[in-house]
Short mmCIF file of the C-alpha atoms (twelve columns), coordinates in Angstrom:
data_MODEL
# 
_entry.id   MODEL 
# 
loop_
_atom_site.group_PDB 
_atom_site.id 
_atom_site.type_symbol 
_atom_site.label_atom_id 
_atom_site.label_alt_id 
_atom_site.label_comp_id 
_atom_site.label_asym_id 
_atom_site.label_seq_id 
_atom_site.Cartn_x 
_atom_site.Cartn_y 
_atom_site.Cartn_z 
_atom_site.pdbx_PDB_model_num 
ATOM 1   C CA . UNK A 1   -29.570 -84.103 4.925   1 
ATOM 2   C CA . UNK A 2   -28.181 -82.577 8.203   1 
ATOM 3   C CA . UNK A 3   -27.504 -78.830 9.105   1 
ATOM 4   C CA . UNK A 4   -24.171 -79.037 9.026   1 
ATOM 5   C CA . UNK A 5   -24.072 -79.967 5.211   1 
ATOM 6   C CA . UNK A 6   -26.011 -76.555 4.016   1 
ATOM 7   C CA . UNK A 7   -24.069 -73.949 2.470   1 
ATOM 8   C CA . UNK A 8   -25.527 -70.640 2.998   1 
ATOM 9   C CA . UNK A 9   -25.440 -67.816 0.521   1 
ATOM 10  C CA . UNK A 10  -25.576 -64.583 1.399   1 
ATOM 11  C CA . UNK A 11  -28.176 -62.198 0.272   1 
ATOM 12  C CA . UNK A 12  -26.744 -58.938 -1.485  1 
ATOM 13  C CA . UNK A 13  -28.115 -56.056 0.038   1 
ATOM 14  C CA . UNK A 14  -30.408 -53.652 -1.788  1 
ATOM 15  C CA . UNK A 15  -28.529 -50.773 -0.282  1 
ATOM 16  C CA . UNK A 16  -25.691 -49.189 -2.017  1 
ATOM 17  C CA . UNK A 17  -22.397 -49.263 -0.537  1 
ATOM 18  C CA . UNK A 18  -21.288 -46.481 1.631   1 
ATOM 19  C CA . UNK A 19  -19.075 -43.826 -0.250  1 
ATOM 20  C CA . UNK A 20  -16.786 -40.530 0.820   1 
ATOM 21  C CA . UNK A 21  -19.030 -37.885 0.563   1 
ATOM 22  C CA . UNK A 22  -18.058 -34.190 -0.886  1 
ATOM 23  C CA . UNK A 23  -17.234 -32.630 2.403   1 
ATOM 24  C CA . UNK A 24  -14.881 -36.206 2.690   1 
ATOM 25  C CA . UNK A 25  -13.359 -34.719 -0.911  1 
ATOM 26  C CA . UNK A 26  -12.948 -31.076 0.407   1 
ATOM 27  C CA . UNK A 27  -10.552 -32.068 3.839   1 
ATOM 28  C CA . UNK A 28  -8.794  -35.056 2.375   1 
ATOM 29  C CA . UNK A 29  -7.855  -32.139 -0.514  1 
ATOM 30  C CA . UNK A 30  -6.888  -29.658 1.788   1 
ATOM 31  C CA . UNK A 31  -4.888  -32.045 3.768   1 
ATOM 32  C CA . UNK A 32  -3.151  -34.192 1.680   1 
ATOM 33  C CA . UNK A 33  -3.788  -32.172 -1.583  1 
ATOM 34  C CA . UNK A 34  -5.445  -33.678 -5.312  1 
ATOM 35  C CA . UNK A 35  -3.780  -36.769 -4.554  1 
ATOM 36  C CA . UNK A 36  -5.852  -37.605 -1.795  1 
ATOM 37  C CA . UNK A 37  -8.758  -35.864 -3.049  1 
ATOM 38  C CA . UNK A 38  -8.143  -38.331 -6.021  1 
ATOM 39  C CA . UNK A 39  -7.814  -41.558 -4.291  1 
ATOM 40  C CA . UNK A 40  -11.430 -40.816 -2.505  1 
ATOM 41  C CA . UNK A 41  -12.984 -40.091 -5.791  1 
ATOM 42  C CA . UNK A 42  -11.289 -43.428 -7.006  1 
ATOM 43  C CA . UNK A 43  -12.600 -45.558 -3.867  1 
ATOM 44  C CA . UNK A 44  -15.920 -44.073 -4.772  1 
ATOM 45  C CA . UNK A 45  -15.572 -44.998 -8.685  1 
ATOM 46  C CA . UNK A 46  -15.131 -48.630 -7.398  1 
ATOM 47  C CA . UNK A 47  -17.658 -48.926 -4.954  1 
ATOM 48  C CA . UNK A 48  -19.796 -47.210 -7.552  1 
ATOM 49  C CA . UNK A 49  -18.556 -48.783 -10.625 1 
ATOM 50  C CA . UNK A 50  -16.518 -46.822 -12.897 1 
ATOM 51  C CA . UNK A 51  -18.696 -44.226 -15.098 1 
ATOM 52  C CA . UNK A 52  -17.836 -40.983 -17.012 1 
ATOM 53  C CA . UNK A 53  -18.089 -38.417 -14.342 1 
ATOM 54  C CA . UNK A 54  -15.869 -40.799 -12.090 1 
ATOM 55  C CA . UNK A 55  -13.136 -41.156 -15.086 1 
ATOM 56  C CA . UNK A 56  -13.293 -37.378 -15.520 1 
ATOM 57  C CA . UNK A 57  -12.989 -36.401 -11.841 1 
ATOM 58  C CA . UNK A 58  -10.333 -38.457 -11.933 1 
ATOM 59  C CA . UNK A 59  -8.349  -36.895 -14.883 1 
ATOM 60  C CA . UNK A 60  -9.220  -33.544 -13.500 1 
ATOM 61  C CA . UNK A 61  -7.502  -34.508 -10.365 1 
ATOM 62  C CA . UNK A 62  -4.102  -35.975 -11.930 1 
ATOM 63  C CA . UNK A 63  -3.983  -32.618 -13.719 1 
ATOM 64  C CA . UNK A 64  -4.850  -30.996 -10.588 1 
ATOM 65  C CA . UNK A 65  -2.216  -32.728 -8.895  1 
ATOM 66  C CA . UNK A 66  0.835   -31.924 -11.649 1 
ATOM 67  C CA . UNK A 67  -0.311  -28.168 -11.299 1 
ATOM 68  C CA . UNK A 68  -0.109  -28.487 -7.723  1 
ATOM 69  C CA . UNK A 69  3.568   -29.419 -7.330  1 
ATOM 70  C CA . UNK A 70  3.963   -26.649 -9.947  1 
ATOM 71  C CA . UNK A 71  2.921   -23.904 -7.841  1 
ATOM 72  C CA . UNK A 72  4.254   -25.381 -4.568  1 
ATOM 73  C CA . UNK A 73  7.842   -25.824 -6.029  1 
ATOM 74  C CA . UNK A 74  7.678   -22.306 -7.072  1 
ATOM 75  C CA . UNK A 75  5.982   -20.362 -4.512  1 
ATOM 76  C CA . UNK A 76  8.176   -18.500 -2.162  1 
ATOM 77  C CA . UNK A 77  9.087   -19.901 1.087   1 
ATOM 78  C CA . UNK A 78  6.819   -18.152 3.693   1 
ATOM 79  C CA . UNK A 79  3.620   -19.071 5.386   1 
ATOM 80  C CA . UNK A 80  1.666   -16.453 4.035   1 
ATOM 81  C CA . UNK A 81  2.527   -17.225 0.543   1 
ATOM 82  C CA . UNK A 82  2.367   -21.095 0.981   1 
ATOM 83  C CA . UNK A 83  -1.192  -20.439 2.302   1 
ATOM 84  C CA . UNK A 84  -2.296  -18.167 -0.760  1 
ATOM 85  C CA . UNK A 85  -1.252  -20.962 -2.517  1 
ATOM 86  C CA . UNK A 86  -3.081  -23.519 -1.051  1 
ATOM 87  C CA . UNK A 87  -6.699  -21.729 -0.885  1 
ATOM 88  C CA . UNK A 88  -7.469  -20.789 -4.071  1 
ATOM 89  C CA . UNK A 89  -6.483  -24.304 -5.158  1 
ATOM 90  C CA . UNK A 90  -8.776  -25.973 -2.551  1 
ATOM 91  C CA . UNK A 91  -11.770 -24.060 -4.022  1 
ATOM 92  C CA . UNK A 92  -11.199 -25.088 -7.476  1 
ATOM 93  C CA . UNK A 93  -11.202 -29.113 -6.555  1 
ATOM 94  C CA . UNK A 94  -14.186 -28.387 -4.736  1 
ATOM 95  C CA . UNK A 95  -16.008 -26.445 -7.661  1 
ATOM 96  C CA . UNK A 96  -14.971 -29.594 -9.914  1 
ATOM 97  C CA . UNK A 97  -15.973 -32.150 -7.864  1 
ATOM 98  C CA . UNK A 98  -19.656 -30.079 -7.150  1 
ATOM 99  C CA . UNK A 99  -20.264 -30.055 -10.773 1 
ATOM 100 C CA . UNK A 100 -19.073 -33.994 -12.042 1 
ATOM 101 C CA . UNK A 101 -20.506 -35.285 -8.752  1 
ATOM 102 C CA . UNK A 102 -23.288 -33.710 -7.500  1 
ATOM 103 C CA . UNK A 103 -26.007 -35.809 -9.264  1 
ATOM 104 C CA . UNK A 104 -24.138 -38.874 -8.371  1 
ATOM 105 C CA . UNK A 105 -24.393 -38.186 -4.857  1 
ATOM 106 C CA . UNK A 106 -27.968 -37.233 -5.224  1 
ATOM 107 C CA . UNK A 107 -28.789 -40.135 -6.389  1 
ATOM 108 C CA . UNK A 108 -26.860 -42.642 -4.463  1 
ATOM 109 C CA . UNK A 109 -28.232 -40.593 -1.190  1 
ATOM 110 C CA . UNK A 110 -32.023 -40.980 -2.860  1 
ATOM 111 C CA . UNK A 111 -31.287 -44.687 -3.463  1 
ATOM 112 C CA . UNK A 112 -30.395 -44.560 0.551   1 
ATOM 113 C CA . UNK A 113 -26.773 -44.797 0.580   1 
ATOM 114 C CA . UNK A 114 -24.838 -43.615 3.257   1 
ATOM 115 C CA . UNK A 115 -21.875 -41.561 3.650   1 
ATOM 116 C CA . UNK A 116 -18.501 -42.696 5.136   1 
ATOM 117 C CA . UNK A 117 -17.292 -40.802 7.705   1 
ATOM 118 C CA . UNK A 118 -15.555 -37.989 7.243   1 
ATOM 119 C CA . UNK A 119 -12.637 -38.599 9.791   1 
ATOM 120 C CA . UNK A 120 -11.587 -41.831 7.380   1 
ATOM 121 C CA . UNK A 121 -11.374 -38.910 4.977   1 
ATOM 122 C CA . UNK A 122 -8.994  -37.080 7.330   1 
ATOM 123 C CA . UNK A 123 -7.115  -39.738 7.963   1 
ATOM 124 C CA . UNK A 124 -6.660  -40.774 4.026   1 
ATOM 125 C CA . UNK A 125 -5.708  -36.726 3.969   1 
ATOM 126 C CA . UNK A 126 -2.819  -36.966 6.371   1 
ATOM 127 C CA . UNK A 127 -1.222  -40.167 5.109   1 
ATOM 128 C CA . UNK A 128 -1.069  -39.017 2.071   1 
ATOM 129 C CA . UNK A 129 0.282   -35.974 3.357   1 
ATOM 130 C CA . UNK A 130 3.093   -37.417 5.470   1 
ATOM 131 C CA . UNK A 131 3.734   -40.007 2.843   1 
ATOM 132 C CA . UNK A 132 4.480   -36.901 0.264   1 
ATOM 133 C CA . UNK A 133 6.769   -35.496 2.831   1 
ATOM 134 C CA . UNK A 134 8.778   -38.468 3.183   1 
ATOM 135 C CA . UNK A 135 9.241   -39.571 -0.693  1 
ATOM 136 C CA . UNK A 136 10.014  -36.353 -1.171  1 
ATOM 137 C CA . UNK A 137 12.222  -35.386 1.111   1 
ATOM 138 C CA . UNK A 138 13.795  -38.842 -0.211  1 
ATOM 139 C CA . UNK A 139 14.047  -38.326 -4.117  1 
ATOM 140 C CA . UNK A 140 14.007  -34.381 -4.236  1 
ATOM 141 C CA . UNK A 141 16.283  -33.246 -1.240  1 
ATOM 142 C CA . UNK A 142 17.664  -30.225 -2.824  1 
ATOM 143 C CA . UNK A 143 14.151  -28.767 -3.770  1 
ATOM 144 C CA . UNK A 144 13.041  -28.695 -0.543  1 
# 
């Protein structure tokens, strides 16, 4: 048998795959709203495999996400009130996502899992955020 015929297998690691973190949650929300907030939580749910909490988060986070354009589309059309708007709403993703995932991060940290890094989460906040601008500057004109 030579070395060239040998197929090698790799090992799986012990470690858990790295995951967005809840500070990663909290910027990509307040950047590119629930929708990116969402998306994290579902790129953690598949790293993670899917559970309850993640299928929850996630629900909470479509909902969050219909109530969003709600209050956008109907707030009026000055910085001050745009930024009311977007506060209070930031705070409430990040009170959801303490209590459905803060065990699960507990635990994957304890199982020595690391964190990706939050600028990925920044930059998952702005596309999102730029690609919302331009579909809807595309489909919805008028509104905006």
């Amino acid at each position: 048998m030579d070395m060239h015929s040998r197929i090698v297998t790799p090992v799986k690691s012990l470690t858990p795959s790295p995951v967005f973190g809840l500070g990663s949650i909290v910027v990509a929300g307040l950047l590119g709203g629930p929708i990116a907030a969402g998306a994290l939580v579902a790129c953690n749910g598949a790293v993670q495999g899917e559970s309850r909490r993640t299928v929850l988060t996630l629900g909470f986070f479509v909902l969050a996400s219909v109530a969003w354009f709600l209050v956008l589309y109907n707030v009026p059309r000055d910085t001050l009130s745009e930024l009311l708007a977007h506060v209070p709403q930031v705070f409430i993703w990040w009170l959801v996502a303490v209590l459905l995932l803060r065990s699960v991060f507990k635990s994957h940290s304890a199982a020595g899992g690391q964190f990706r890094s939050i600028w990925l989460a920044v930059g998952v906040g702005i596309l999102v955020s730029v690609a919302l601008r331009v579909l809807l500057r595309v489909f919805l004109p008028s509104l905006l």
